[in-house]
C-alpha positions, 0 to 999 in steps of 0.5 A: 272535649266532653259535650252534654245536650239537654232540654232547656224549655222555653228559655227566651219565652218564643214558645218553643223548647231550646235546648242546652249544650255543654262544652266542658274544658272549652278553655283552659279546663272553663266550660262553656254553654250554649243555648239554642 
């Protein structure tokens, strides 16, 4: 499983910066993102 981590800004306008992680083949080869 490949996982990517990346700044995302202020997704949910809190006005601190979340960041992005990506989980490829999470599934049956469908990636996944989680945003924190």
């Amino acid at each position: 499983m490949r996982k990517h981590v990346s700044s995302a800004g202020d997704v949910n306008g809190d006005g601190y910066s979340d960041v992005i992680v990506g989980a490829g083949h999470y599934n049956s080869n469908t990636g996944r993102a989680y945003i924190f």
